[in-house]
N, C-alpha and C positions, 0 to 999 in steps of 0.2 A: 535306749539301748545303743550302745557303742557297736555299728558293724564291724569293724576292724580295718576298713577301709584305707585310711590314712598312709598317704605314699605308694599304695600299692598301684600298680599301670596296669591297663587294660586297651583294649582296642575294639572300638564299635563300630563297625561298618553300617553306610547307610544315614548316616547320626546328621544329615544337612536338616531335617526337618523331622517332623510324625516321631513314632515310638522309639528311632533308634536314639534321634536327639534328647527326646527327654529322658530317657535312659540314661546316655552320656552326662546331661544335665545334672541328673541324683546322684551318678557317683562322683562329681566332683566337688560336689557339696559339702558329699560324704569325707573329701579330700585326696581323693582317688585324683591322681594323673590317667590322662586320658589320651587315645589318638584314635580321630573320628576322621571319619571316608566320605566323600561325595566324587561327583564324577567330573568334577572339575575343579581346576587350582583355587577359584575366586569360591564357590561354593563351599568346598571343606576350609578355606581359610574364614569368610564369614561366618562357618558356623562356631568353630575355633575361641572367633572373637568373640561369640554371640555366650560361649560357657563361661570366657573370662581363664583365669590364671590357673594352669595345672592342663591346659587343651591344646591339644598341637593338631591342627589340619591336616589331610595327606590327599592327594588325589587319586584313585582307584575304580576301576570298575571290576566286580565283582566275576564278570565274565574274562577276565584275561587273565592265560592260565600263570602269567608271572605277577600276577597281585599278591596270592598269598605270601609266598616267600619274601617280597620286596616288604609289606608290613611287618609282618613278624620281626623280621631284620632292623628295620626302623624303628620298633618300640626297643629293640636290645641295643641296639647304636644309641640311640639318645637316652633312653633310660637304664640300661644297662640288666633291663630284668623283665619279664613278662607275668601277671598273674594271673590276665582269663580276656578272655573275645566272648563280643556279641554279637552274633552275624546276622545284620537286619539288613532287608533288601524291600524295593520297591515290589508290590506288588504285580502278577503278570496282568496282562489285558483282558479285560471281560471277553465272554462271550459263552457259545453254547457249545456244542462237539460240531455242529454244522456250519457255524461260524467264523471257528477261528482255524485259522490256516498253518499248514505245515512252520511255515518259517514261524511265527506266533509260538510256538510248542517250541519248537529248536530252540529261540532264544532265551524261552525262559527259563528252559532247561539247564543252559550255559548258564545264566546269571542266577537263578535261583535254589537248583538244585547242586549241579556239578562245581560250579563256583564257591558252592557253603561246604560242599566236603572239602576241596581244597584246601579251604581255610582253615577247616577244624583239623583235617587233616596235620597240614604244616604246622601251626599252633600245637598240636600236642606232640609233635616230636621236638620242642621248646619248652613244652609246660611242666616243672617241677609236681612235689606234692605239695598239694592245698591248691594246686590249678583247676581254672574251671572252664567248660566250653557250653556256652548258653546259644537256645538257638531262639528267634523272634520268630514262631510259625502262622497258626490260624487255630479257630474255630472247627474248620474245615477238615482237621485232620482226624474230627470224629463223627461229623456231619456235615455233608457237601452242601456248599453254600448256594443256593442258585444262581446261576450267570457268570458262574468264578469257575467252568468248569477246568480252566489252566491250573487252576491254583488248587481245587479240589483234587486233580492226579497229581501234583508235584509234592502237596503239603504232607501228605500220610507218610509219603515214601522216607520225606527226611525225617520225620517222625523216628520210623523204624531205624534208621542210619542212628542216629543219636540214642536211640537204647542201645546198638547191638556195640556202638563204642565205650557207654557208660558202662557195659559189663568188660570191656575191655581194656580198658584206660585202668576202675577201678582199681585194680590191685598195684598200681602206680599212686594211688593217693590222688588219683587227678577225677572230678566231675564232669558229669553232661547234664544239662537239662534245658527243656523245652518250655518256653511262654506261648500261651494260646490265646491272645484277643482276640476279643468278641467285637462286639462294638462300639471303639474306641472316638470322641471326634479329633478327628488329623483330618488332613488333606483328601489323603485317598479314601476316607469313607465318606468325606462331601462327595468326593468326584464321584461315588457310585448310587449315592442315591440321590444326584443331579441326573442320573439317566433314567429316573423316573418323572414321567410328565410333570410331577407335583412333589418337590423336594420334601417338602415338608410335610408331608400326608404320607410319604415312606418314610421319614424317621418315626414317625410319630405311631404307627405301624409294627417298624422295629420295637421301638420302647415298651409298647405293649406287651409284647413275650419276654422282657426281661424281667427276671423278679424285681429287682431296683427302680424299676421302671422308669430307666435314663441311660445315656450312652458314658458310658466312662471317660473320666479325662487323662489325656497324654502323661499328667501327671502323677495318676494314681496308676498308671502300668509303669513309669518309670521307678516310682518307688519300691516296689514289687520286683524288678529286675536288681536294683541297686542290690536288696536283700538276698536274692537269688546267686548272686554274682558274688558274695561276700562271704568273707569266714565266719561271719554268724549263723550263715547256710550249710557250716561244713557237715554234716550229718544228709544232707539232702542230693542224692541224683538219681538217674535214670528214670526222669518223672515227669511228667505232661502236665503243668500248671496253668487252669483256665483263669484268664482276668476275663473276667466275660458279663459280671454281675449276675451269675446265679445263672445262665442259658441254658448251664451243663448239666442237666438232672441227673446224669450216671454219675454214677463213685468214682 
C-alpha cells in the first residue's frame, strides 16, 4: 500500500530515541520530510543524522511556552508547508500519590500536558485540510498503570483534550488521534522494570497478560503511527488506538 506519504513534512517531538524516534524513522521511509525534537542541539542533530536524508534536528523542550510557535514556524520556513505533528514526550517520574511531590506534578504538567496542547494547539491554526494532529499517550488512559501514578492523572486528560478537538478541527478537514502503548521495549520501559528487584522476572510477568505474550517493538508502534499519520488514514479520527498486543480487552 502506497501511504501517500512522499514529500509530505511533519514534525515529531521527542523523536531522540524510544517511540517518537521510530515513528519519525517510518515516516521517512515512507519519504515523509521530517523535523524531530530533543532537548538539546547535539541530541536532535544526532538523531537527525541517525534517519538520514529528509530529517532536520531542532532543539526544543516541550515545557517552554515559545516551542510551539518557534517549530511550527520552522517546518514552514524550510519546508514551506506543514502536514501533521506527533507529540511524543518523555515519560513523568514514577512514583505513588505519596511519593511524588508537588514540583514532580508541576513539571510534568508543563512538559507533558500543557506543553502537547500548545503544540497542537499552534499546529492546527497552521494545519490545512488532510492535516493531522497525533498524540503518543499510554495504556493508562483507560487503565492506571501502577507506580505511574503522574502519568495515570495526566494521560486521560489529554485523551479527552484530543477528542474534544477532533470534533472541532473536524469540519476543517483536519484530524486528531491518539496512540496508546502498552508495552513497548524502549528505554523507558527498561528503566521501569529495572525498579523491580529482578528485571527480568517483571518482564516476564508483564508478557504473561499480553495476548501476544511479548512486549512490542519500537518498530511495530512506529509503523502503526506512520499509517495513522498518513492520508491513507484519512477516514480515521477522534480515536484511541492501542498498540498494546491485545492488553486492551474493551472495544
Amino acid at each position: 500500500m502506497d501511504l501517500g506519504l512522499q514529500d509530505r513534512v511533519y514534525l515529531v517531538t521527542g523523536a531522540t530515541r524510544g517511540l517518537g524516534f521510530a515513528s519519525a524513522r517510518e515516516l521517512v521511509a515512507e519519504g515523509a520530510r521530517v523535523i524531530v525534537t530533543g532537548r538539546t542541539d547535539r541530541s536532535a542533530a544526532e538523531a537527525a543524522e541517525r534517519l538520514g536524508e529528509g530529517a532536520v534536528g531542532i532543539a526544543a523542550d516541550n515545557a517552554d511556552p515559545d516551542a510551539a510557535d518557534r517549530l511550527v514556524t520552522a517546518a514552514h520556513d524550510r519546508h514551506g508547508r506543514l502536514d501533521g505533528v506527533l507529540i511524543s514526550v518523555g515519560g513523568p517520574p514514577p512514583g505513588s500519590f505519596e511519593s511524588n511531590t508537588d514540583e514532580q506534578w508541576r513539571s510534568a504538567f508543563e512538559s507533558v500536558f500543557l506543553g502537547a496542547v500548545r503544540l497542537a494547539r499552534t499546529a492546527a491554526g497552521r494545519l490545512g485540510e488532510g492535516g493531522v494532529i497525533g498524540f503518543v499517550l499510554s495504556g493508562s488512559v483507560h487503565e492506571p498503570i501502577p507506580g505511574l501514578t503522574i502519568s495515570n492523572g495526566l494521560r486521560p486528560g489529554l485523551a479527552g483534550f484530543a477528542k474534544s478537538l477532533a470534533n472541532e478541527l473536524g469540519p476543517r478537514g483536519v484530524r486528531v488521534v491518539g496512540l496508546l502503548p502498552g508495552r513497548i521495549a524502549t528505554d523507558r520501559v527498561r528503566e521501569l522494570d529495572a525498579l523491580s528487584e529482578d528485571p527480568e522476572a517483571a518482564r516476564e510477568r508483564a508478557s504473561a497478560v499480553i495476548p501476544l505474550r511479548r512486549y512490542g517493538t519500537p518498530e511495530e508502534f512506529g509503523r502503526v503511527a506512520a499509517f495513522v499519520l498518513s492520508p491513507a488514514a484519512s477516514y480515521l479520527t477522534g480515536v484511541m488506538i492501542p498498540v498494546d498486543g491485545g492488553v486492551r480487552h474493551g472495544f
